[in-house]
N, C-alpha and C positions, 0 to 999 in steps of 0.2 A: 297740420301741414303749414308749410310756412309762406307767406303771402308777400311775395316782395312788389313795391311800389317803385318803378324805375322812372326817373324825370325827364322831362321830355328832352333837355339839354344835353343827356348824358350820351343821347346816339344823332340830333338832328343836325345835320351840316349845311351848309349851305347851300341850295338851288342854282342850276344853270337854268334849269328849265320850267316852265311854267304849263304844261301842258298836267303833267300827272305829278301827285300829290305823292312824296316818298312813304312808306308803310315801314314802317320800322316798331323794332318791341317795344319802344318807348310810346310812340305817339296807340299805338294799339291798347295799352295797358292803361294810357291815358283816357282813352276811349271807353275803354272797359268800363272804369269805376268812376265815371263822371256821369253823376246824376242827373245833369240839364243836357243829355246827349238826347237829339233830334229823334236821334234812329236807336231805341234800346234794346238790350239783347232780350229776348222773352226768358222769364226763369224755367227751371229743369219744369219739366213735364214731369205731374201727378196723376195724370188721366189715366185709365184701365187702358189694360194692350191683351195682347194674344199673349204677356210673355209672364211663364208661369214661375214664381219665383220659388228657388226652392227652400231658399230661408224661413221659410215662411209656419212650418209645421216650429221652428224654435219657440215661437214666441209662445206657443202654450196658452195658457190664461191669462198671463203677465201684464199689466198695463203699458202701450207702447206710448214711445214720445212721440206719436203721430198729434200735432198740434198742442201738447204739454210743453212746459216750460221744467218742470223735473219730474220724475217718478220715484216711487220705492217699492219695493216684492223683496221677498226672498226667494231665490227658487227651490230651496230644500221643503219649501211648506208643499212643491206638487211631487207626486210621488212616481212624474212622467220624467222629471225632469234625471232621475237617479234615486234607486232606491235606498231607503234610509242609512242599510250599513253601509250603503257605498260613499252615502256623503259622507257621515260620520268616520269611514276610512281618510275621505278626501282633507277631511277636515284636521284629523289625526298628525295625517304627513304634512300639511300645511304647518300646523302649531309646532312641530318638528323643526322643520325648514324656518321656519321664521326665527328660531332662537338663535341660530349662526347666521341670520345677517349679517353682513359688515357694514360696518359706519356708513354712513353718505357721506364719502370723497370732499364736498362742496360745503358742508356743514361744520362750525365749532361743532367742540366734542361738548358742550355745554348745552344744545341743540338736541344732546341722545335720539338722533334718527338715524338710521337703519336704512339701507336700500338695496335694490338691484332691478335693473330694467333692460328689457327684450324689445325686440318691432314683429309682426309677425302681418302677413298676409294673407284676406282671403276671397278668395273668387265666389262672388254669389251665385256666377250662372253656371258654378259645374252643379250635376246633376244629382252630388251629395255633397254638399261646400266643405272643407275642411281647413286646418288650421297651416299654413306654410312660416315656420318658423325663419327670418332672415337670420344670417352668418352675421358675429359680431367681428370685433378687431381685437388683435393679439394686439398688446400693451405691456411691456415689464413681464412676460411669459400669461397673463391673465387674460382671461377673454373678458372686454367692455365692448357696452353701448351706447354710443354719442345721444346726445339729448338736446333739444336748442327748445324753447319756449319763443324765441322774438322776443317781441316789445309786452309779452303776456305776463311776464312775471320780473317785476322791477328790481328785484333781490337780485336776480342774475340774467339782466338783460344781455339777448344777442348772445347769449353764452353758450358754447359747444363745450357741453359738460359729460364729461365719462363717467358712464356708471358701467359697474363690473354687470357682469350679464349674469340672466335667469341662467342656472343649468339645465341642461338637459333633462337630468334627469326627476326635473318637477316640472315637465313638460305633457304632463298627463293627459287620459283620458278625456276627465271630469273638469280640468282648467279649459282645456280645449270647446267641451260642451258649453261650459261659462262663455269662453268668450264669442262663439257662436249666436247664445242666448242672447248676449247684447248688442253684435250686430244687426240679428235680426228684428229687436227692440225699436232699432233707431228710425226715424223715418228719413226715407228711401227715396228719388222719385224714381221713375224707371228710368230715365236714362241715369241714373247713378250705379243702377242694379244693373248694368253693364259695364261697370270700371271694377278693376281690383279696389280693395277697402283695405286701409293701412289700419295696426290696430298698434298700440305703444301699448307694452303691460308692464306695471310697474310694482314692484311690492317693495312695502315700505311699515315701518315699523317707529312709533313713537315710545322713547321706552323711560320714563324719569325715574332716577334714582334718588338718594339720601346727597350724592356730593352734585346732583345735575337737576333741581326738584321738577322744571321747566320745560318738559318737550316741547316742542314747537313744530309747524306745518310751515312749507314755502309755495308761494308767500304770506305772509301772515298778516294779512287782511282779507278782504271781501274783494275776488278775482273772477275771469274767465280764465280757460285754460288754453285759448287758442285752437283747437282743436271741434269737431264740427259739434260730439258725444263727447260727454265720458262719463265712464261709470264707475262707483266706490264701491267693493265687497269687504265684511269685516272679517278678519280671519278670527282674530283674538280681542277680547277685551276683561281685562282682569288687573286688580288693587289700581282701576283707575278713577280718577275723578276729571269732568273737563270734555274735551273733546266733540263741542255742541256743533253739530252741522246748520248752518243758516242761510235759507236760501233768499236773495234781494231779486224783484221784479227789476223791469225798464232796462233791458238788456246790460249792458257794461254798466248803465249810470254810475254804481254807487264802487266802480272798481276802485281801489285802492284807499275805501273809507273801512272802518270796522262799525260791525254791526248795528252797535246806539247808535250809532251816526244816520242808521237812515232812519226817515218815518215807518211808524208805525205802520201803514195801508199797506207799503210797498216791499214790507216782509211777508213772503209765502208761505217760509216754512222757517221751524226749529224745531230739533227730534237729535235725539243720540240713536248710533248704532250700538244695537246690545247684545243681539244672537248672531254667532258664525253664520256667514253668507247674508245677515241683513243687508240688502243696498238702497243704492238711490242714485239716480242718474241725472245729468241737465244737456239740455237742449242749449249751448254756448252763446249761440245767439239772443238767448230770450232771458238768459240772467244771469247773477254773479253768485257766487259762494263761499264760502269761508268756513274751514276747520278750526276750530279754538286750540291753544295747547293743554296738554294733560299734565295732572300731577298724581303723585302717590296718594290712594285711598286711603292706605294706610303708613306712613311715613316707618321709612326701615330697610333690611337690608333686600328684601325681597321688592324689586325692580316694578312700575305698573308696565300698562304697555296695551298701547291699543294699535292693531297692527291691521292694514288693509291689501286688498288688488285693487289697483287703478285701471281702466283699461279706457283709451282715450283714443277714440273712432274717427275718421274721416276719410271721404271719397281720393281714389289715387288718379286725381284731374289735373291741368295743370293750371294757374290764376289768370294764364292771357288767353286759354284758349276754353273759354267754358263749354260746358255742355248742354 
């Protein structure tokens, strides 16, 4: 979600009166994110309530990011989560669907990445949350979904980038359970568990060839993603070499450095995804991340390709009027 900082000059005018102080979006939002403010807003409430969540049977055994910095599970390893042929069904039509990606729009063709991205909404407090998929926008007879990162990804800052939309009809089931599973994942306070949760799902596909050796990820460094979660599911990985996930401490410190670049203490993690549905998830605020690019395991006419779901979580609040 996107966080806009408005200055105070942009709305305050001039005073006739000096009795009451004008309240305008500016000076409120200035208020807001001013750390030496007299009077500061208390954060979201984490204390126990009467209010029962129903998310809550998701999470299963999984390790949540209740005070983590990242996680990683697979869910296909519980046998609650979907049973086997069904993942391995899910998985099927996933490695299907991912060979017809279309280019990312936004990318050289020298980039070999693949995309398509949905928004999707869901209510915690109905009394079996489900997945409400938003409408995208007709474009050139195509359905797309606008994308904006902000100031998060320096490659395509501020940018309202269209991406052609998930279809319908991999709009499944077992995606739906997915993406359930990592809202429920994420930590919550209660008063968050009373707002809609916006969820971006993004599938994306690194695929190098013989004339492209180079896949590449954006941005191609050690980033946040602006967003409060998010989580990487593998769908496919095969004839590839590369693709090391690295997770850097000290919240954003080391954005826009790549990985040698930080010390040694202040790396948490490095691991490849290798089995369908392996993930790993981060907590945005408490660190940065970075996917390597991939190349051919084996150099030739047969394409590598390590291809994921993104699913990038945050409360549906607004930035001047917290909760």
């Amino acid at each position: 979600m996107q966080r806009f900082m408005l200055s105070h000059s942009t709305f305050a005018r001039p005073s006739v009166r000096t009795c009451v102080a004008r309240r305008t979006l500016a000076n409120v939002a200035q208020g807001l994110f001013n750390d030496t403010r007299t009077q500061a807003t208390p954060p979201p409430s984490h204390t126990t309530s009467n209010f029962q969540n129903p998310l809550a049977s998701y999470r299963r055994q999984f390790p949540p990011l209740d005070n983590a910095s990242y996680i990683r599970f697979n869910p296909a390893t519980d046998p609650s989560f979907a049973p086997p042929h069904a993942v391995s069904q899910f998985v099927s039509s996933l490695h299907a669907h991912f060979s017809t990606l279309p280019s990312d729009p936004h990318a050289p063709l020298s980039a070999a990445r693949f995309r398509q991205y949905s928004r999707a909404v869901v209510i915690p407090f109905e009394d079996k949350p489900r997945v409400y998929w938003s409408p995208g926008h007709i474009k050139d007879g195509q359905e797309i979904t606008y994308y904006n990162q902000g100031v998060f990804n320096p490659e395509h800052e501020s940018e309202r980038r269209a991406m052609p939309s998930i279809p319908a009809s991999m709009r499944s089931e077992l995606l739906e359970k997915l993406i359930l599973t990592d809202v429920a994942l994420c930590d919550w306070s209660v008063d968050e568990l009373r707002h809609p949760i916006i969820v971006g799902v993004h599938f994306i596909k690194t695929a190098p060839t013989e004339e492209h050796p180079v896949s590449k990820t954006t941005p191609n460094s050690l980033h946040q993603d602006g967003h409060k979660f998010s989580f990487v599911h593998l769908v496919q990985r095969r004839n590839a070499v590369g693709g090391v996930n690295v997770i850097a401490g000290q919240g954003g410190r080391y954005a826009g450095l790549q990985p040698e670049e930080v010390p040694s203490e202040d790396v948490l993690a490095r691991f490849y995804l290798e089995s369908p549905l392996d993930t790993w998830a981060a907590y945005d605020a408490k660190c940065s991340h970075y996917a390597g690019p991939v190349m051919q395991e084996v150099p030739g006419p047969e394409p590598g390709e390590r291809s994921v779901i993104i699913c990038d979580i945050e409360p549906m609040v607004a930035a001047v009027c917290p909760i």
